[in-house]
N, C-alpha and C positions, 0 to 999 in steps of 0.2 A: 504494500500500500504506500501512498505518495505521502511523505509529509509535509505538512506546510508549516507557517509559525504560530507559537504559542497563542492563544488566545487571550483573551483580559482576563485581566484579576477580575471583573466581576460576572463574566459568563458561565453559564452551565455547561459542564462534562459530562454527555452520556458514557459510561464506561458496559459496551457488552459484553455475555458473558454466554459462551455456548456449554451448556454441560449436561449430562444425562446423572439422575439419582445417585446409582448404587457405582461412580467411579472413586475410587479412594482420592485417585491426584485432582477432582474437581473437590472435594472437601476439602484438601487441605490450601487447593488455589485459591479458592475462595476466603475464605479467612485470612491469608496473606493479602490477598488483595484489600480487606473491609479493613487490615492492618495497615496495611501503605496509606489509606484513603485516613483512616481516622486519628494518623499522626500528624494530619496536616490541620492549621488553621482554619484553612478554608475548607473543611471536608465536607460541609451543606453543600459546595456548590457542585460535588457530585453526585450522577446519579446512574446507578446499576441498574442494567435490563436486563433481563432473562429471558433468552435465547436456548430454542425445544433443539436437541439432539440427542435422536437414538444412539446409541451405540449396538444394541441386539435387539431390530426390528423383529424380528423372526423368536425370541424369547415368550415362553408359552404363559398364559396368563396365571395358570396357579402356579403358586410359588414353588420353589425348590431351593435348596441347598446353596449359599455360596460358591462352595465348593463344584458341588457339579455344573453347577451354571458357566462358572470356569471352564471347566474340562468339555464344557458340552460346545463352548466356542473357541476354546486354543487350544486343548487337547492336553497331556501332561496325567501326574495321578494326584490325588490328597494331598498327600503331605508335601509335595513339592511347591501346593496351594494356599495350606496352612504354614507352612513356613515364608513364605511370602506374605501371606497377610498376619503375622508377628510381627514383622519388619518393619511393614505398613504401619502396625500397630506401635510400634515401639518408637517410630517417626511422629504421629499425631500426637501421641503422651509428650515426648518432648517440646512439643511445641501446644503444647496447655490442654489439648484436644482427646477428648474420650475417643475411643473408638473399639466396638464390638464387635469380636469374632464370631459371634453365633450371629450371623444376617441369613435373611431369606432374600430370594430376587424372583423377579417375575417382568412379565411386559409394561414398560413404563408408555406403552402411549397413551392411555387412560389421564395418568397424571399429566403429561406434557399439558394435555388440551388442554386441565383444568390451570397451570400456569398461561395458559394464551388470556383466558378468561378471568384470573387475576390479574395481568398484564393491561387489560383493560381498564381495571379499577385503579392502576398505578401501584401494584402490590406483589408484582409476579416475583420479585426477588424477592421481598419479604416471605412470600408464601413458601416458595420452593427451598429457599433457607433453612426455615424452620422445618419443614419435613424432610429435607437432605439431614439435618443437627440429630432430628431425633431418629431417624435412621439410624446412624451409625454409632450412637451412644446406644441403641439398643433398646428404645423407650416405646417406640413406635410403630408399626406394622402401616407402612404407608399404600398396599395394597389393600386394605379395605376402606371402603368408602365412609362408613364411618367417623372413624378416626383420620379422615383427611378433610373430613365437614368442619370436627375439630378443629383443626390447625388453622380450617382458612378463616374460621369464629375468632382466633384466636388472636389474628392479624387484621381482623377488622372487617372478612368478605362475609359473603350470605353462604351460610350452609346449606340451606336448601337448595340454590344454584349451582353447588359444586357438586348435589348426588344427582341434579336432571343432565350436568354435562356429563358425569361418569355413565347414568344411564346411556344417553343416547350418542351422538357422533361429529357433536358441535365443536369447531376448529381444528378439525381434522387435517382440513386443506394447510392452514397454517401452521401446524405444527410437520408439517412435510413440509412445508417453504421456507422456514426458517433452517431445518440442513441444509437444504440447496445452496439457500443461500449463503451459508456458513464454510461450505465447501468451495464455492464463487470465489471467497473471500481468502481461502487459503489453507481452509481447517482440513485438517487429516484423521484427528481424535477429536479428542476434549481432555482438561478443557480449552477452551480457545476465546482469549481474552480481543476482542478491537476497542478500542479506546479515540472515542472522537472520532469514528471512520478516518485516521488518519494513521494511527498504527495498529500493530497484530500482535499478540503476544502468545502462542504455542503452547501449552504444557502448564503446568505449575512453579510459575517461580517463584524465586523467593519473594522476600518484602523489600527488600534493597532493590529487586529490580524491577518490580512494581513501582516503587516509589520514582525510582529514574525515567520508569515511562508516563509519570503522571506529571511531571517537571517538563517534559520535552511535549507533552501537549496542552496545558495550560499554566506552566512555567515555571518560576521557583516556588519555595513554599515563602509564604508572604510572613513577614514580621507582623506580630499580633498588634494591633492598635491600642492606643495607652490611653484609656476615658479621662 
């Protein structure tokens, strides 16, 4: 993507965020990034949007196993799974982040929708946050409908709105246009950070280089104002 110059100190950063539920390295991008964002003074003046990206379109609607949901798309056995996700585990704990081994995974394009439709309400990161948080802390079961009426109560949306989209097939279109479009743009996984449509950011980086890409498109961090 092309860059241009920073923008003013008083404009808004969209900052997007392409990422599918049950990816380890979108949970942990993610908080790195709301970390870059909220060391800055000016961190109101950005704002996260959430961006639908399957990674296992073809994932079967009831749930199954971590583990075999692994094995059932990259192949491999158990413990080569479970030892990988200790790692994972032992990566998120150091950096303040719970994170549970016992998850279940299933087809997320159920939820996707329901992010297009909190998206709407100017809620979709909020929404998908807190059911990504309580996912992998373990608290959660974000495959029933339920307990996802819950979460978007929670943040502020209608719960009766988010079991008539789970029922039926409403942004569906949208949430296939948003990988396209995420792909157009350069994404290969998730997750996959653009910032201002003017830079791209790959993968999960750290917080230092989140922060050096929120400098390079709306510029230094501002010295705080003295009343």
């Amino acid at each position: 993507m092309v860059e241009q110059g920073a923008r003013s100190e008083e404009s808004q950063v969209v900052v997007e965020v392409w990422a599918d539920l049950g990816c380890p390295w979108c949970y942990l991008g993610k908080h790195r990034l709301q970390a870059a964002i909220s060391r800055r003074p000016d961190a109101g003046r950005f704002k996260i949007v959430m961006r639908s990206f399957e990674l296992d379109p073809g994932a079967p609607q009831e749930p199954e196993k971590n583990e075999e949901s692994f094995i059932r798309t990259h192949g491999g056995v158990a413990a080569q799974v479970l030892r990988a996700e200790r790692q994972m585990q032992a990566m998120a704990r150091k950096e303040g982040l719970e994170y549970s081994l016992d998850r279940l995974n299933a087809n997320t394009f159920g939820l996707h929708r329901v992010v297009q439709y909190a998206n709407d309400q100017g809620l979709g990161f909020e929404f998908f946050s807190a059911v990504q948080d309580g996912f992998f802390v373990g608290v959660l079961n974000p495959f029933d409908a339920d307990a996802l009426a819950g979460v978007a109560e929670s943040v502020g949306l209608d719960g009766r709105r988010v079991r008539e989209v789970l029922a039926g097939n409403e942004y569906a279109g949208r949430v296939r246009a948003d990988r396209r479009e995420g792909v157009e743009l350069g994404a290969t996984g998730v997750p996959f950070v653009v910032l201002d449509r003017r830079l791209a950011a790959p993968g999960a980086q750290k917080v230092a280089v989140y922060a050096q890409l929120l400098e390079r498109v709306a510029g230094p961090v501002p010295n705080e104002r003295v009343s």
